[in-house]
C-alpha positions, 0 to 999 in steps of 0.5 A, a space after each residue: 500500500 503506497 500513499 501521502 498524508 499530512 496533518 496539522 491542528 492549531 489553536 486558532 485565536 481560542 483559549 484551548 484546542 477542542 479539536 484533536 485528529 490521528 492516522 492509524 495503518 494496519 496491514 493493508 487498511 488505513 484510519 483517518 479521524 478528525 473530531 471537533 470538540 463542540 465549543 460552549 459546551 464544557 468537555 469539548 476536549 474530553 469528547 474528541 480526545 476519547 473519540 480519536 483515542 476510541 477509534 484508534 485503539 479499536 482500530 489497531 487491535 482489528 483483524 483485516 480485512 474488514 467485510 463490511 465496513 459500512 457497519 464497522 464504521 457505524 459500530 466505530 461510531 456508536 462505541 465512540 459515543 458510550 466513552 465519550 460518556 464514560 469519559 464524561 461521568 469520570 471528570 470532577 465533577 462529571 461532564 457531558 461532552 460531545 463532538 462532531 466527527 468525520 472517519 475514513 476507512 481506506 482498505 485495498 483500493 477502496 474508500 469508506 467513509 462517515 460522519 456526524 455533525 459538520 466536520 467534513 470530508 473532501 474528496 478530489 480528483 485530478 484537481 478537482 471536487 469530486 465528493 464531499 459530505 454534507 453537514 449535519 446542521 441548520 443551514 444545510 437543513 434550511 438550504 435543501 429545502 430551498 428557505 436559504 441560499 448559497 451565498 447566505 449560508 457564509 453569514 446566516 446566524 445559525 450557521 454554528 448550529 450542527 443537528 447531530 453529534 457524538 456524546 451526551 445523548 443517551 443513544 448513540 447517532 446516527 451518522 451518514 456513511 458513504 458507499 464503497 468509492 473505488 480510489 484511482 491513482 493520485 486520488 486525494 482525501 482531506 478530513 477537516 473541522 470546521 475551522 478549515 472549510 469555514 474560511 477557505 473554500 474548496 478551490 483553495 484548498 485542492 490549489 494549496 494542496 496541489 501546490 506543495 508537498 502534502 506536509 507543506 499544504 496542511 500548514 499553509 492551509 491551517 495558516 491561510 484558514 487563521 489568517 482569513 478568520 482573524 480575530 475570531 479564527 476557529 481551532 483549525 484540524 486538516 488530515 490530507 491523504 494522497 492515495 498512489 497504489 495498493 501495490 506494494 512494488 510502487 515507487 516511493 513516496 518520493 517519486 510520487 510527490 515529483 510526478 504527480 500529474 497536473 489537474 485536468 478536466 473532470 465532471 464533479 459528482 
């Protein structure tokens, strides 16, 4: 399995960092997870901290391959909400976190992901958007039925509001889970909080990318998302992931930074 990632988290102009985020590779089967601690609420850091530290650890102590893994991302998930719980009900005195998530399986030549709240995925190809999740908040709610427009999400003053989260509910919620998406070379995969997509849009994010190597482009992503957003910069997590091949025989990372193609044209889905 040859791939790329990178990955950042920063404070942002905030007190304290809710975000946090990991990658975990077993055999041939990769995890990337970005969780966003809901600020306002106490417990913020509690609730992504166990999340990633959840999901990683049930990652890492798996059997490969997975069968199915739709419903191991949905069991990830809903074992994620019962410790963000229990986290909780062992602070002094006891709290009731919660955090928006996004996780991507990738396994073989094939991408699996998930999510709940409005962290984001973003998938493009050569260049360009090919897919990207859809938030679980108001204004999404507002501008599929047709109440808002576009242009007035940016500002709308429900725009922070999100429907769905991991945690403090006593049942676990139900997240949106993507269908097998077959990966082709230099296929790129950006897993990122709200601080992220907020200031920067999807152009400048695949140009930032696309640009640099993949190490260099989440810091100058982070770094252009704080500048835009100042002084009320969010904190700000981004993991990119470049897939080359499932082949073990492919060229090095190296190579593959140097001979990346330039973007061409392509349809968005």
């Amino acid at each position: 399995m040859k791939y790329q990632f990178g990955q950042t988290s920063r404070l942002g102009n905030r007190t304290a960092n809710e975000d946090d985020l990991g990658v975990a590779e077993v055999g041939d089967a990769v995890l990337l997870v970005v969780a966003d601690g809901m600020g306002g609420y106490r417990g913020g850091q509690v609730a992504s901290r166990s999340l990633v530290k959840h999901m990683l650890s049930h990652f890492k102590a798996r059997k490969f391959p997975v069968t199915d893994p739709q419903t191991y991302l949905k069991e990830l998930i809903a074992d994620a909400h019962l410790a963000i719980i229990r986290a909780g009900n062992e602070q002094t005195p006891p709290v009731e976190p919660r955090t928006t998530c996004v996780v991507c399986l990738i396994q073989g030549d094939f991408a699996w992901w998930a999510h709940v709240g409005d962290s984001r995925l973003y998938m493009f190809r050569v260049g360009k958007p090919f897919k990207r999740t859809v938030d679980h908040s108001k204004i999404e709610e507002l501008l599929r039925k047709g109440r808002i427009s576009e242009k007035e999400m940016k500002n709308h003053p429900q725009r922070n509001l999100v429907t769905r989260c991991v945690g403090f509910q006593p049942h676990p919620p139900v997240p949106t889970v993507s269908d097998k998406i077959p990966l082709e070379k230099y296929d790129m995969l950006v897993l990122c909080s709200d601080g992220l997509w907020g200031p920067v849009n999807d152009e400048a994010i695949v140009e930032t990318l696309t640009k640099n190597t993949i190490t260099q482009g989440v810091e100058k992503l982070a770094e252009l998302a704080e500048t835009k957003a100042y002084p009320d910069s969010d904190n700000i997590s981004v993991i990119a992931f470049r897939w080359v091949s499932a082949d073990s025989d492919e060229k090095s990372e190296e190579s593959v930074q140097e001979e990346t193609p330039k973007p061409v044209e392509a349809k968005a889905t």
